[in-house]
Residue, then its C-alpha position, 0 to 999 in steps of 0.5 A: x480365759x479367752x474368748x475373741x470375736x464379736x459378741x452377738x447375742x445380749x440379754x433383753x436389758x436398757x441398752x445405749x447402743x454402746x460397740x461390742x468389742x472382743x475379750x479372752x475366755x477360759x482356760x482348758x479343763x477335762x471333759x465329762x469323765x468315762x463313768x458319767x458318759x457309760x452311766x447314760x449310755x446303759x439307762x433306758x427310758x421307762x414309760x411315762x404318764x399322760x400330761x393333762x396339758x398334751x392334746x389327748x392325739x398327741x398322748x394316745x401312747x403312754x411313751x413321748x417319741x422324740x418326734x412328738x416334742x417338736x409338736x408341743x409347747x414349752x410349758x408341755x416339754x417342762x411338764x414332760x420332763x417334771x414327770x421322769x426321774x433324772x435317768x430318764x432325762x439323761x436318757x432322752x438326752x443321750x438320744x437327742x445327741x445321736x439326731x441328725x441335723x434339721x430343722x425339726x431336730x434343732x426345735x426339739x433340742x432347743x425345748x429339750x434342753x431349755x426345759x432339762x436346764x431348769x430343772x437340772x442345769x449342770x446335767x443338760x450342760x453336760x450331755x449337751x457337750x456330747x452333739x458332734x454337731x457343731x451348729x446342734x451343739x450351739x442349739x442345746x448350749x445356748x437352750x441350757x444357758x437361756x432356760x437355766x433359773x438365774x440362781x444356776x447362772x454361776x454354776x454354768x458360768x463356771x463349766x463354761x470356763x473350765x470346758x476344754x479349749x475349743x469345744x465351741x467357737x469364739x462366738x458361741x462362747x462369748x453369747x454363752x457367757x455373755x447370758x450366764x453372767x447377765x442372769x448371775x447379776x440378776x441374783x448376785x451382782x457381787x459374785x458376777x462381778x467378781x469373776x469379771x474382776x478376775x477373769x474379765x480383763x479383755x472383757x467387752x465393755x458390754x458385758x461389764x455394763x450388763x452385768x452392772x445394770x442388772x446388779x443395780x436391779x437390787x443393789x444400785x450402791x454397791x453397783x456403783x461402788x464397783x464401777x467407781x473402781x473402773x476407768x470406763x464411764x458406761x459401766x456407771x452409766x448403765x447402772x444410773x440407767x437402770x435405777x432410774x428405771x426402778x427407783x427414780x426417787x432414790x437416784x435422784x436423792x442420790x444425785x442431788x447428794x452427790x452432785x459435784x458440778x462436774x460433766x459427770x454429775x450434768x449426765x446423771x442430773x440431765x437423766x434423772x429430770x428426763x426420766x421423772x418428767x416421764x413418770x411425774x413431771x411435777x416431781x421433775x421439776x421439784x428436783x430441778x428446783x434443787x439443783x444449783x444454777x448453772x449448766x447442770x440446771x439449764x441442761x437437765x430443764x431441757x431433757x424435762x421438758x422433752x419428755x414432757x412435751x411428748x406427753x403433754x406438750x401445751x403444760x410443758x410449753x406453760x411450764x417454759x413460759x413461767x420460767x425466767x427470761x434466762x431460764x427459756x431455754x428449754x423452748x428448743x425441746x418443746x417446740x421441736x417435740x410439739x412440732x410433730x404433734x401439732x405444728x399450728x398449736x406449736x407455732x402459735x405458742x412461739x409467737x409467744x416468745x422474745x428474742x433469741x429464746x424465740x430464734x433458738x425454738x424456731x429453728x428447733x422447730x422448722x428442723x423438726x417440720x423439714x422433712x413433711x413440709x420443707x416449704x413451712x420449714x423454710x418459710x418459719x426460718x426467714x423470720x429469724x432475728x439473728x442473722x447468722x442463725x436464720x441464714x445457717x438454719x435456712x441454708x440447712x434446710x435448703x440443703x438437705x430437700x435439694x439432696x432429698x428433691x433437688x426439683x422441688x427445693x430448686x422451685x421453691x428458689x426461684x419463687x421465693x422472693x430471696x434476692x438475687x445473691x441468695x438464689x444464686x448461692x443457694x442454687x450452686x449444684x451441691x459438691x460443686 
């Protein structure tokens, strides 16, 4: 199986902004037989009811003209097709596959064969190979692919392996199969993920993570079990996403059950605090509590109080303060958040702070403030106690306004009441 190129088009799912490669597609098989093209070529269209839906302008004529289904909406076209028997589907098909390329024509194939395909999913895919039209052709697959019900998935993912090498473009083929096994791990992720292992080895590590994060929608651990099989991480990773968007609970039991100390367990602990600090904070921080100390511990204190600060900044700088000296160094995430919310409350609750917690919040925050009042920025980097860590954080700043208002950042220089020596090294013409 061969498909090569770029994959497109995705199902609406959690996304990590992971690169698309392209993989190998199918194997060549016959197309629809004789008898099955001659049987739609003699059916005829028999008149049908008015759908009580249709506006009364619309149905004064008990037949619906091809033209006429531009003009309705998808839940008309369904109710259109619920009402004619599968030769009269066949037939309007047939004469949807004579249309010539347009606009309208396209919006009509679109609704047609979305509608078709969920009633009868392996018949619209097949009268949707008879378009000559390559780009038609590509509008009716990709309707029958989008509006079949999951449970169809399998069955189409299957024709779209065996059509005849060449029927539609690398492209195309991929964004077909890309959404057939997507909506087929909806319903059954084992079967989904077994073509992958059949057939899937060139595969777009894409459309393996797609299919693992729609399979964890239902059966997390067997998803993970598979992805344990496979060398690439964001296979596991989508899946711990996407429990984490259904079950924060139970990943986080399982986390905690599975935690090795290793950078793959720092991930998914990270993960899990974000995300119930998102939905329960105080739940976040029971599990937190749980982990042992160390790097995984201090990491995922930081993502939780992030999420937190978004909703509630003034509680999670509190939560911050209470922890041991040691423990502060979430600070960096609340100030930096609480600084685009309320950059006085914010700054006042850093004066709160000691030593390098406080340096560190500081220079999250004045990075967080550069770009709406670099001034301020700036001005909050000089009482930095570290040295090195006032002056990179200062240089930063100072670099990136010259690059964004080289006549802005210059005065300020020449006001400030930096010495002679700085001014001159912060003044040299950048690339110079």
């Amino acid at each position: 199986m061969t498909i090569r190129g770029s994959l497109r088009y995705v199902m609406p799912v959690a996304v990590l902004g992971l690169s698309v490669i392209g993989y190998k597609f199918l194997k060549s098989s016959k197309p629809p037989s004789d008898s099955y093209r001659n049987s739609i070529a003699k059916s005829s269209l028999i008149p049908v009811s008015q759908d009580p839906a249709t506006p009364s302008d619309q149905m004064e004529k008990r037949e619906l003209s091809l033209d006429q289904i531009a003009g309705l909406t998808k839940e008309q076209v369904a109710g259109l097709l619920n009402r004619m028997n599968a030769t009269e589907r066949a037939e309007m098909g047939r004469r949807l596959t004579l249309s010539p390329p347009n606009g309208s024509n396209e919006r009509k194939i679109s609704l047609f064969f979305s509608a078709w395909a969920q009633k009868e999913s392996g018949a619209a895919f097949q009268m949707a190979l008879n378009f000559r039209n390559k780009a038609l052709l590509g509008t009716a697959l990709m309707a029958v692919f989008e509006g079949a019900d999951p449970k169809d998935s399998r069955e189409l993912v299957t024709n779209l392996k065996n059509m005849r090498t060449g029927t539609v473009n690398a492209e195309l083929a991929q964004a077909l199969l890309n959404t057939g096994l997507s909506k087929w791990a909806l319903v059954d992720g084992a079967g989904a993920a077994e073509f992958l292992n059949n057939y899937g080895e060139d595969a777009s590590p894409f459309i393996w993570q797609t299919v693992g994060e729609n399979w964890a929608t239902a059966d997390p651990v067997a998803a993970l079990k598979w992805a344990e099989a496979h060398t690439d991480s964001r296979i596991k990773d989508g899946i711990m996403m996407s429990w984490t968007k259904t079950d924060p609970a139970a990943v986080a039991e399982y986390t905690l059950a599975h935690f090795d100390g290793g950078f793959e367990s720092q991930r998914y602990t990270s993960l899990v605090a974000n995300r119930l600090a998102g939905n329960d904070p105080r739940a976040a921080l029971d599990y937190i509590q749980k982990l042992p100390e160390g790097p995984a511990k201090q990491q995922a204190q930081l993502l939780a109080a992030i999420r937190w600060a978004h909703l509630d900044p003034a509680a999670a700088a509190a939560w911050v303060s209470s922890l041991p000296l040691a423990d502060q160094g979430a600070a960096t995430g609340v100030a930096g958040m609480w600084a685009t919310q309320d950059p006085q409350a914010a700054g006042n609750w850093i004066n709160s702070l000691q030593g390098q917690v406080r340096d560190s919040a500081v220079n999250a925050y004045a990075s967080s403030l550069a770009a709406r009042d670099p001034a301020t920025a700036i001005g909050w980097t000089q009482t930095i106690d570290d040295p090195q860590i006032r002056t990179t954080a200062m240089e930063r700043l100072i670099g990136d306004w010259r690059k964004r208002d080289p006549a802005a950042a210059t005065a300020w220089i020449n006001n400030s009441q930096l010495s002679a020596a700085d001014k001159a090294r912060l003044l040299v013409p950048p690339h110079s």
